[in-house]
N, C-alpha and C positions, 0 to 999 in steps of 0.2 A: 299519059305521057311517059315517056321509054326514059328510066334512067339509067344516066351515063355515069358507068365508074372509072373515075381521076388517075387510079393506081394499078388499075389492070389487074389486081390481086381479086381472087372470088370469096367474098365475107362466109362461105359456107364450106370453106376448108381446114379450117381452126372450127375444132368445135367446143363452147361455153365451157368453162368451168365444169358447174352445177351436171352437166348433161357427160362431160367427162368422166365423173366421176360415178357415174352408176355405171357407166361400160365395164361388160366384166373382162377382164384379161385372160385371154383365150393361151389357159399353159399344155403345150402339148404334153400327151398322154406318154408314159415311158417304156422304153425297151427291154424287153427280156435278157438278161445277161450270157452268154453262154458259159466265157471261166475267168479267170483272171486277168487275163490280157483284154476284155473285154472294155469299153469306155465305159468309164471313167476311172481312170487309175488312182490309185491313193496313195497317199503321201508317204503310207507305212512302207510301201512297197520301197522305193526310192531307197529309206532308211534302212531296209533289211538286206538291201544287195552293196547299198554304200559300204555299211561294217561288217558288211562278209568278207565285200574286199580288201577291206584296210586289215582286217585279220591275218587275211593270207598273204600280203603281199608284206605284213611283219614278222610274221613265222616264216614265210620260206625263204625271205630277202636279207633277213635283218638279224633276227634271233638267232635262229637252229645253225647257221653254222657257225656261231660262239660254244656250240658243243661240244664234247671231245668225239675224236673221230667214229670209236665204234656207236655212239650214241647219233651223230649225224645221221648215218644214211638209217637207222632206223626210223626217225623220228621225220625223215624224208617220205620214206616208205609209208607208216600209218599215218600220218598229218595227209599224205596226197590222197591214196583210196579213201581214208575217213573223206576230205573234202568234196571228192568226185563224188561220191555216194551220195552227200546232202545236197549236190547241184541237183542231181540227178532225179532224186527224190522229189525236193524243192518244185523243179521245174514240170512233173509230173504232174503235183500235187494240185498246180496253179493251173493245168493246163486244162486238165478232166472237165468236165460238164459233167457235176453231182445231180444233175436233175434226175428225176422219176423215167422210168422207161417210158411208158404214154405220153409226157411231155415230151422227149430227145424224139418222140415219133412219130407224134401230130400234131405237136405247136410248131408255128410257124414264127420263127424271132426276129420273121421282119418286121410284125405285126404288132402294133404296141397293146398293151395292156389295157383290158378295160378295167375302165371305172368302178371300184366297188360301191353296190348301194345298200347298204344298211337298212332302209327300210325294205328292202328284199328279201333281204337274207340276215341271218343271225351274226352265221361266220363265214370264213371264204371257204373253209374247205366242211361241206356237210352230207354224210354218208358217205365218203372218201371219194364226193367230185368236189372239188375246185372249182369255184365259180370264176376265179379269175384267167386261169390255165386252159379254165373250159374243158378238160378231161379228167377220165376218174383214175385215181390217186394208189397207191399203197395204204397201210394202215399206219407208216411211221413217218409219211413223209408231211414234211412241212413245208407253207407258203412262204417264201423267205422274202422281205421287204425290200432289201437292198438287194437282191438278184433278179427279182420279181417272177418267180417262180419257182414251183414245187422241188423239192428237194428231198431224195429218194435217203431214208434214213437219217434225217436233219439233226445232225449236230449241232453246228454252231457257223454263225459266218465270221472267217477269218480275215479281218483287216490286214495282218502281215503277207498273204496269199490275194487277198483283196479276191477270194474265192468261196465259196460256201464248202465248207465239213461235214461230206455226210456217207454213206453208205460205199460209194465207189469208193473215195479218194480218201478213207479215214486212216487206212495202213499208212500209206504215202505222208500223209504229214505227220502222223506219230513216227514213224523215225527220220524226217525231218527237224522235229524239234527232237530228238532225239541224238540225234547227229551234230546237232548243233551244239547241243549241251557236252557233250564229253568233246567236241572239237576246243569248246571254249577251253573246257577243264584243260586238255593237253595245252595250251597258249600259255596259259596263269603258270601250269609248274615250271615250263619253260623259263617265263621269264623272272617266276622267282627263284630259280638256280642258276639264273646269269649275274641279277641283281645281286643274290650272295656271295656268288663266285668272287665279283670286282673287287668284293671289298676282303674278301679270304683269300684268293692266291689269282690275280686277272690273269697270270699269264698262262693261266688254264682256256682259256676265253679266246688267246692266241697261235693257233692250232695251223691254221691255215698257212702252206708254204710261202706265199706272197707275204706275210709281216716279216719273215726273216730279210726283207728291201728296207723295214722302217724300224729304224731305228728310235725313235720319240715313243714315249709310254703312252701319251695324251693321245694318239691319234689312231681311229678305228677304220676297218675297212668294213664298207656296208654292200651288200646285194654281190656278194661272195658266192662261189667266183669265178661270176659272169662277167658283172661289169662293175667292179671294186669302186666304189666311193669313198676318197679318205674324209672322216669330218672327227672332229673333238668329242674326247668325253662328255663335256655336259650335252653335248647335242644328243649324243647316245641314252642317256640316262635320262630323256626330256620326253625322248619316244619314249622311251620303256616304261616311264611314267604313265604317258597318254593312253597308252596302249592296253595298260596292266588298268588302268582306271575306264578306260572300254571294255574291256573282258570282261570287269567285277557287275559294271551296269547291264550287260549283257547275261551275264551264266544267272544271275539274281530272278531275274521274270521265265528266263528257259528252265531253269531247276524246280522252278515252283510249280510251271504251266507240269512239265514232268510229270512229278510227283500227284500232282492232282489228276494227268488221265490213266497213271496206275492206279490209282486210286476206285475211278471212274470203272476200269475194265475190271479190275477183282470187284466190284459191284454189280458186275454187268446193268450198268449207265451211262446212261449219254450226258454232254452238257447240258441241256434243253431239260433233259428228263430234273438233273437234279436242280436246277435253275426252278422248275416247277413246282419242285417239295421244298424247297427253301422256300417260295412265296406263298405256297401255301402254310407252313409251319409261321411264320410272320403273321398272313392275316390273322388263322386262326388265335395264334399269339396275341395281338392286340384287339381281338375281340373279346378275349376273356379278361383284359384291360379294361374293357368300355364294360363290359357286365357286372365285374367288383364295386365298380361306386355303385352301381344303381342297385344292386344285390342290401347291400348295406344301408342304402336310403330307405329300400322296402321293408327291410327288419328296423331301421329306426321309425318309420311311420307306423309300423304294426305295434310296436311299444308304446309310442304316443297313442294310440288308438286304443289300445286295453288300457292304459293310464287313464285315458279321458272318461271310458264307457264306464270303469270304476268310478270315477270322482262325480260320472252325472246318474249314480244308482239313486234310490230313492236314500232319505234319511231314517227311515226304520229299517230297509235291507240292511246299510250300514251299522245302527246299532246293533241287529241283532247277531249279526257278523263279529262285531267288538265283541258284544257278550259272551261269544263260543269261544271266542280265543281267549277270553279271560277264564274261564270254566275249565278249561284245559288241564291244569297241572290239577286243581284239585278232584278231576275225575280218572286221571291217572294214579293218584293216590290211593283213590276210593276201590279202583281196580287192583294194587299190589296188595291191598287184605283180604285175609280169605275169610268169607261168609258160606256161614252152612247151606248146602244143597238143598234143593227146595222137595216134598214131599214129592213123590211121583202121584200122577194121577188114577184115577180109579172110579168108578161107573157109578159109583155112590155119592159121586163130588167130594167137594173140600170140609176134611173133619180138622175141625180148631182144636189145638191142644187142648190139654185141662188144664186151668188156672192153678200155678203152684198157691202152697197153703202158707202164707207167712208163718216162722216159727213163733213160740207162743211163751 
């Protein structure tokens, strides 16, 4: 008999629970990145062009022309080429495809990435192929995870570039952060010789032919002068605050990053490289950790062990043992008197003295 369904809905389109839940979720496999601009953007990125521009658009709008005049068009001059420079740079940097030459030249990045299998293979890259890239490699280049392929001189992958660091594009962001850093440093002096000025003689600060219109001390002209905005001291000193306290959180991580790839190049080292002798000096480090108890457990067992094999000798070993060490002092005694030398020997054997004659 045909049964008839009441609700028109087909009961094998929901499927149970239980049988739900073994389904495996089929996650597509990923893309090869080419540079920066590639999807999926990161958030760093966002934040590194937000406070570049808020840099520049305080130094060229707002600060620098509170300067005296021989100092303005200076500070116009290097503030601009310094900045062009780090766009320029910047944008190179992020642009390049660091990959391996046989990858930019037979991988296809329409193509998504296989699957690594581990019971295949040890590592991705072995005898400088790439199992994942599927071509063979350099000797320094590395499988980068978040770019998902080989990268030709592998430094490091940069989340502010949202780009990987390696053999092409390494000039390019070293003086990117480079640029960046002495750009900050020119902002900071800036604005702490404004900040000093206000409060040591402002009317140094009021340079510009347009303030001879305003008469009030309290009121500044800003983005001078293009397009003059009159606002209040404290508004002034509110930015210069914000700004100066931007720069400080800014030049802090670019002086360090610095510092550490001079560091890097008078080593001749990469990130990767020394990221790999630090973990190695670590492991090494806490295995010699894990070896000192158990070092000291084996010399305390080997102690108790000759304690024991002593206490279980026989009881006449022991005494006779006691007895030697009692005999001791008086056989060293016996040894610091001198006794006469004994006769030499002689083929006729041992002649006994003659008995002396008691006197009479």
């Amino acid at each position: 008999m045909r049964e008839i369904n009441i609700c028109g809905v087909s009961r094998n389109r929901v499927l149970p629970e239980a049988q739900a839940n073994n389904v495996k979720k089929i996650v597509p496999r990923p893309l090869s990145r080419v540079n920066g601009w590639s999807p999926p953007l990161h958030s760093f990125q966002a934040i590194c062009w937000t406070t570049s521009l808020v840099m520049f658009v305080a130094a060229f709008g707002i600060f620098i022309p509170f300067l005296p005049r021989s100092w303005k068009y200076a500070a116009y001059v290097l503030m601009g080429g310094l900045s062009l420079f780090h766009v320029i740079v910047h944008l190179v940097a992020t642009t390049i495809d660091p990959a391996d030459t046989n990858v930019r030249h037979k991988k296809d990045y329409s193509e998504p990435v296989p699957t690594f299998d581990r019971s295949k293979h040890a590592h991705v890259i072995q005898n400088q192929y790439c199992n994942l890239c599927e071509v063979t490699v350099s000797k320094k280049a590395k499988h980068c995870s978040s770019c998902n392929k080989c990268v030709s001189g592998f430094d490091h992958h940069c989340k502010w570039l949202n780009n990987c660091v390696g053999s092409r594009n390494y000039q390019f962001f070293f003086c990117s952060v480079a640029s960046a850093a002495v750009g900050v440093l020119i902002v900071m002096v800036i604005l702490l010789y404004v900040f000093i000025q206000y409060f040591v003689n402002p009317d140094e600060l009021r340079t510009d032919p347009l303030y001879k219109e305003i008469s009030a001390e309290n009121i500044w002209l800003l983005f001078l002068p293009l397009w003059p905005v009159p606002v209040k001291t404290p508004v002034v000193l509110s930015i210069l605050v914000v700004v100066f306290l931007l720069a400080i959180a800014s030049f802090v991580p670019l002086g360090n990053l610095l510092i550490f790839h001079f560091y890097l190049i008078a080593k001749n080292l990469s990130t990767f490289d020394h990221r790999m002798q630090r973990q190695f000096q670590r492991n090494s480090h806490s295995a010699e950790k894990k070896e000192l108890p158990l070092r000291k457990k084996g010399n305390l067992s080997q102690e108790k062990s000759s304690n024991l094999n002593w206490s279980q000798c026989s009881p006449s070993l022991n005494y006779r043992v006691s007895l030697t060490l009692m005999c001791l002092p008086f056989l060293f005694r016996m040894e610091s008197q001198n006794f006469p030398a004994l006769p030499p020997k002689s083929n006729t054997g041992f002649i006994a003295p003659a008995p002396k004659t008691p006197p009479q």
